[in-house]
C-alpha positions as CSV (number, residue, x, y, z in Angstrom):
1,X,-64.1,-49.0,-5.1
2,X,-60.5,-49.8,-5.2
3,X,-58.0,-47.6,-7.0
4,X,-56.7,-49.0,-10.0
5,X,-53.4,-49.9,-10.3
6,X,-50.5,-50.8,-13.4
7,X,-51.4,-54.9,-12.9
8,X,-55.6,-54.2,-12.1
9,X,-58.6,-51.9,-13.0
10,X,-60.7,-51.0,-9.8
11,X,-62.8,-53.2,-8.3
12,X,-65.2,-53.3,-5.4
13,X,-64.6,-53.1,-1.8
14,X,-62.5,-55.9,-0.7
15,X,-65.4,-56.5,1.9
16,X,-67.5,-57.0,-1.0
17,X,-68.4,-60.6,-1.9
18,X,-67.8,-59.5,-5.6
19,X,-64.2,-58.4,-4.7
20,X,-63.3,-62.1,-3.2
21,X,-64.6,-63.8,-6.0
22,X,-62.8,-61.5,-8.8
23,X,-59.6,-62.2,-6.6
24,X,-60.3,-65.9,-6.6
25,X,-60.5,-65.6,-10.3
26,X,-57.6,-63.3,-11.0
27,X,-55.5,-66.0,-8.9
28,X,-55.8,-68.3,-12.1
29,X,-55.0,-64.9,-14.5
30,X,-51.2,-64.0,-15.8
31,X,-50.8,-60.5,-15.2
32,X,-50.7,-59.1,-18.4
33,X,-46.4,-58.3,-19.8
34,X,-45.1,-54.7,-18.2
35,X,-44.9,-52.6,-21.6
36,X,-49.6,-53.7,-21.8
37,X,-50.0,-52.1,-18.4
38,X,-50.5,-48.4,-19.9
39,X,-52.7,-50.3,-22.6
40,X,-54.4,-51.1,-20.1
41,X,-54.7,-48.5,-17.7
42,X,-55.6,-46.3,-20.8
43,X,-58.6,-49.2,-21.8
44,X,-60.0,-49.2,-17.9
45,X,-59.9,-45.3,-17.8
46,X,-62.0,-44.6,-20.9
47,X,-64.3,-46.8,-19.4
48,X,-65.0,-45.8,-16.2
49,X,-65.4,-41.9,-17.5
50,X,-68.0,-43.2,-19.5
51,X,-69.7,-44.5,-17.1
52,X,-69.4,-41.5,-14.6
53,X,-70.4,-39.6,-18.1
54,X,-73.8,-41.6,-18.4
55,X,-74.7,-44.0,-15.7
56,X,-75.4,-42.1,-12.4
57,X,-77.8,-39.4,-13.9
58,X,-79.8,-42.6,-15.0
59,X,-79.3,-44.1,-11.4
60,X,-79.9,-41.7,-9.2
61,X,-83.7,-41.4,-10.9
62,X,-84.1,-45.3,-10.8
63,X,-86.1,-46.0,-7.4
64,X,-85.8,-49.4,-5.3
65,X,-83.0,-50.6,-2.8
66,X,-80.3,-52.2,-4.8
67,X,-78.7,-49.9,-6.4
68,X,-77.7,-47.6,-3.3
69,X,-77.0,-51.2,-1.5
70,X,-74.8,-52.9,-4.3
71,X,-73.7,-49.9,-6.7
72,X,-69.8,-50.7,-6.2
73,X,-70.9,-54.6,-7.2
74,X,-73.1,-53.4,-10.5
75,X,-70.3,-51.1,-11.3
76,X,-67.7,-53.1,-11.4
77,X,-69.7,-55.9,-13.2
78,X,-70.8,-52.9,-15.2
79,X,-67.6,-51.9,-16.5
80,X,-66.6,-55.8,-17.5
81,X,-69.2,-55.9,-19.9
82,X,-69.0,-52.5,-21.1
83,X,-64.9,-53.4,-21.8
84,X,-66.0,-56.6,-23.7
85,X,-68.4,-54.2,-25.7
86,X,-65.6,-52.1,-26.8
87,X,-63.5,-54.6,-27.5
88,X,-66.0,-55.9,-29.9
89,X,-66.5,-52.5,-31.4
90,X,-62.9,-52.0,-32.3
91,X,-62.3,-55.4,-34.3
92,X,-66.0,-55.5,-36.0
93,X,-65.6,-55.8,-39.7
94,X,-68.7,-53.6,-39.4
95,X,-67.6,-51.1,-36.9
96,X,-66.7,-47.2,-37.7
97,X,-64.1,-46.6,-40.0
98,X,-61.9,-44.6,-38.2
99,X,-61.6,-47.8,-35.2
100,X,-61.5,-50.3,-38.0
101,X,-58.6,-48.9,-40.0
102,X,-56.1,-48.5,-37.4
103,X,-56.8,-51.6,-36.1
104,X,-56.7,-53.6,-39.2
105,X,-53.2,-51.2,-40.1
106,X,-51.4,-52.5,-36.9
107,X,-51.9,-56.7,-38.0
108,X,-50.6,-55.4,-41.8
109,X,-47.7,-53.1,-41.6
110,X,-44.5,-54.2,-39.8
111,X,-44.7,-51.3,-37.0
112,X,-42.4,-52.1,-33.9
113,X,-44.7,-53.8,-30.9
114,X,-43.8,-50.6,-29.2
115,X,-44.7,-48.3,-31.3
116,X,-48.2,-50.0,-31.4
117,X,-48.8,-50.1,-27.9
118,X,-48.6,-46.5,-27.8
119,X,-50.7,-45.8,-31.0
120,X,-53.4,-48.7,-29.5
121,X,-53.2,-46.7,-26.4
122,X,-53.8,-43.3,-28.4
123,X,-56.7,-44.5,-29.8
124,X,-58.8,-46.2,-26.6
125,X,-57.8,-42.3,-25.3
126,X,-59.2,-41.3,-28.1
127,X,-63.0,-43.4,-28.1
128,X,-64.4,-40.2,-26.2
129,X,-64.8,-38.4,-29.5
130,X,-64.3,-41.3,-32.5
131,X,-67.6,-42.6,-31.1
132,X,-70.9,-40.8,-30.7
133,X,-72.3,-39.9,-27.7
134,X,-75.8,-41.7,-28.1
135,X,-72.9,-45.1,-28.6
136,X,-71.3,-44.5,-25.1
137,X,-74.9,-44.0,-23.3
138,X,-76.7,-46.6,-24.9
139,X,-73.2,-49.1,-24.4
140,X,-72.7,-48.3,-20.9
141,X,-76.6,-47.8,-19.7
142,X,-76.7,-51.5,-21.6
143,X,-73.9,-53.2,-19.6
144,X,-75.3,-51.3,-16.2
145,X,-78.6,-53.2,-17.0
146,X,-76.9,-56.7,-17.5
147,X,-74.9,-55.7,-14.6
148,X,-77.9,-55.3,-12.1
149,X,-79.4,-58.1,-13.5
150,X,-76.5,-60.4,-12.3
151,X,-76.4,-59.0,-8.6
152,X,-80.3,-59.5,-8.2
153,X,-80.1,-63.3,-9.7
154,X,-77.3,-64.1,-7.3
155,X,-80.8,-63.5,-4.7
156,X,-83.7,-64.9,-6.3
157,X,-82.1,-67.7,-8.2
158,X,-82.3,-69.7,-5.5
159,X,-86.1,-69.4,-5.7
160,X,-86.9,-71.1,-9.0
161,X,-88.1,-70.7,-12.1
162,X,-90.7,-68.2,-11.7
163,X,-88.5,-66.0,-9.9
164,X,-85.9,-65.7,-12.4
165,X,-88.7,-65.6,-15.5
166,X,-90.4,-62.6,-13.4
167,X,-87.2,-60.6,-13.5
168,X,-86.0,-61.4,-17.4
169,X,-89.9,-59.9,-17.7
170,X,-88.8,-56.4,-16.6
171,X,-86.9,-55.5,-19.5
172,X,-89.9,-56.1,-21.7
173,X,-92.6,-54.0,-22.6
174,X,-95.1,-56.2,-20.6
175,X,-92.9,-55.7,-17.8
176,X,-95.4,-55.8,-14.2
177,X,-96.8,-52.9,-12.9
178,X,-96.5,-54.2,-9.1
179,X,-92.5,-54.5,-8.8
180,X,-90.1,-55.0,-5.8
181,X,-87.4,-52.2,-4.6
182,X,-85.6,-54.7,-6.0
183,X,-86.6,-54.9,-9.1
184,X,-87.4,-51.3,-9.4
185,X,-84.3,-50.0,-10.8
186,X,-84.2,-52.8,-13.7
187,X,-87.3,-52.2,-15.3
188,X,-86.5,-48.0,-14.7
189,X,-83.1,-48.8,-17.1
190,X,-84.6,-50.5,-19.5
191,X,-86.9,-47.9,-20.4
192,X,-84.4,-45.8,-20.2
193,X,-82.4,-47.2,-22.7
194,X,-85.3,-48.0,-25.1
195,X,-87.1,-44.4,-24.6
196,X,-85.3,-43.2,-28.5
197,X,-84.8,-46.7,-29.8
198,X,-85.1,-47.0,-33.6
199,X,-86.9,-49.5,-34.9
200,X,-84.1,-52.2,-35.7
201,X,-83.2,-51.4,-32.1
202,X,-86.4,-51.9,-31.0
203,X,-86.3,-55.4,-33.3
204,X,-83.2,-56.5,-32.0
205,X,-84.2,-56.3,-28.5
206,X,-87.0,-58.0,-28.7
207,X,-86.1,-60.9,-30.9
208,X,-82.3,-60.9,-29.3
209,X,-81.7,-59.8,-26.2
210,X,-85.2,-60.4,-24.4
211,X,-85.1,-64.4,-25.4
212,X,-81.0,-64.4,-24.9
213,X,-81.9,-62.9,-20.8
214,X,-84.6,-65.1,-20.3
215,X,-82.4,-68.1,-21.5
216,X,-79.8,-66.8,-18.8
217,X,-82.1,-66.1,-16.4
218,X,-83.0,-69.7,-16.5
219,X,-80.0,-71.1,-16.4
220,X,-79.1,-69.2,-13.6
221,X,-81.9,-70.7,-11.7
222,X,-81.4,-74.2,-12.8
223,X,-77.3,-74.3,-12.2
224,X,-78.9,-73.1,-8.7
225,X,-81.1,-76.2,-7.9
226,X,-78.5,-78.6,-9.1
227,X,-75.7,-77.1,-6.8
228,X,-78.1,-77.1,-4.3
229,X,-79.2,-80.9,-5.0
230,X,-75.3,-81.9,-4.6
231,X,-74.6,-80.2,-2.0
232,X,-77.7,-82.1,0.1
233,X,-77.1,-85.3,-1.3
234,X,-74.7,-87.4,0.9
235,X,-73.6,-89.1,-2.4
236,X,-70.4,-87.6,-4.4
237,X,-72.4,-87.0,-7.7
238,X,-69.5,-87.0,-11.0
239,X,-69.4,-83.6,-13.0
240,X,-70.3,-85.5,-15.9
241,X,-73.4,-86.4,-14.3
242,X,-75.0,-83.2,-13.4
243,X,-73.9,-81.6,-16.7
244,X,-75.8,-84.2,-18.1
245,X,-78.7,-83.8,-16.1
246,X,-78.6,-79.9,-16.9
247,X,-78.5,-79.8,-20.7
248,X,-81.5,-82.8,-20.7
């Protein structure tokens, strides 16, 4: 991983294919204004103790290959999510009370911008303990699990459907027995995370997130086969065109 640093969190090796693609993107990305960067820094710190807090433990008992091979890739991809999770916490009109009030104070009383920079930054500091512990696991172990499932798409997308549908099946109960190092550490996270679900967990990731991977997983797959089709077709095929073709 790269060090952080005032303009950008860490990221992966810049070896890494994940690094050149995150600086592809962050080409099109303002850098955020001078007085955000310790908002920032503050936001990307909380973050990555948590996951040092929460997600190795679970790793290091999680068999199969890709982990140890692409653990700076799932990190980083880890840590993304896990940043848009918290981001959603904090301005849920049904999160905790004590994120909800001081973020709901700073849009209603006239405080000077840099006075709530520093209070904003106070409080992301302060996540560790305004949020339970059993939160930050089950957030971070969550995003680590969305974040393997990327990096092991990016290899069997390209073999079709059944591929993909084989690995949104690992997160399920009815996950298969006979797995791939591969796929290995996927289905270990899963349980992991479910092993003291209650039951409206347990409802939600079965009638939520299982059908919302699946969809992904297929999509993944399919955006696949059509890049692939362009790219061996001779003929310069409109946008438009395969959009279309995609959504039919």
């Amino acid at each position: 991983m790269t060090k952080a640093t005032p303009q950008r969190p860490a990221r992966p090796t810049p070896a890494s294919d994940a690094a050149r693609r995150a600086a592809a993107i962050e080409a099109f990305i303002a850098a955020p204004p001078p007085d955000i960067v310790p908002l920032r820094i503050a936001f990307c710190g909380m973050v990555a103790k948590q996951f040092e807090a929460h997600v190795p433990t679970a790793l290091a008992s999680a068999p199969g290959t890709v982990i140890h091979a692409q653990y700076a890739e799932i990190r980083f991809i880890a840590e993304m999510y896990a940043r848009a999770c918290y981001s959603m916490l904090l301005v849920s009109a049904n999160g905790p009370a004590l994120l909800r009030l001081p973020v709901q104070a700073t849009a209603i009383l006239p405080w000077p911008r840099g006075l709530a920079i520093r209070l904003g930054r106070a409080l992301l500091t302060s996540l560790d303990w305004l949020l339970p512990r059993a939160l930050h696991r089950q957030l971070l172990l969550t995003s680590t699990l969305m974040g393997t499932l990327d990096v092991v798409l990016d290899e069997t997308a390209s073999s079709g459907e059944a591929a993909v549908l084989r690995i949104a099946s690992l997160i399920s109960r009815e996950a298969p027995t006979s797995q791939l190092p591969t796929e290995q550490p996927i289905a270990r996270l899963a349980q992991t995370i479910r092993r003291y679900e209650s039951a409206w967990q347990s409802d939600f990731w079965e009638t939520v997130l299982q059908p919302s991977v699946r969809n992904y997983c297929l999509a993944e797959a399919l955006a696949v086969a059509h890049a692939s089709l362009i790219c061996q077709s001779s003929v310069i095929v409109p946008r438009w065109m395969v959009c279309r073709q995609a959504n039919a």
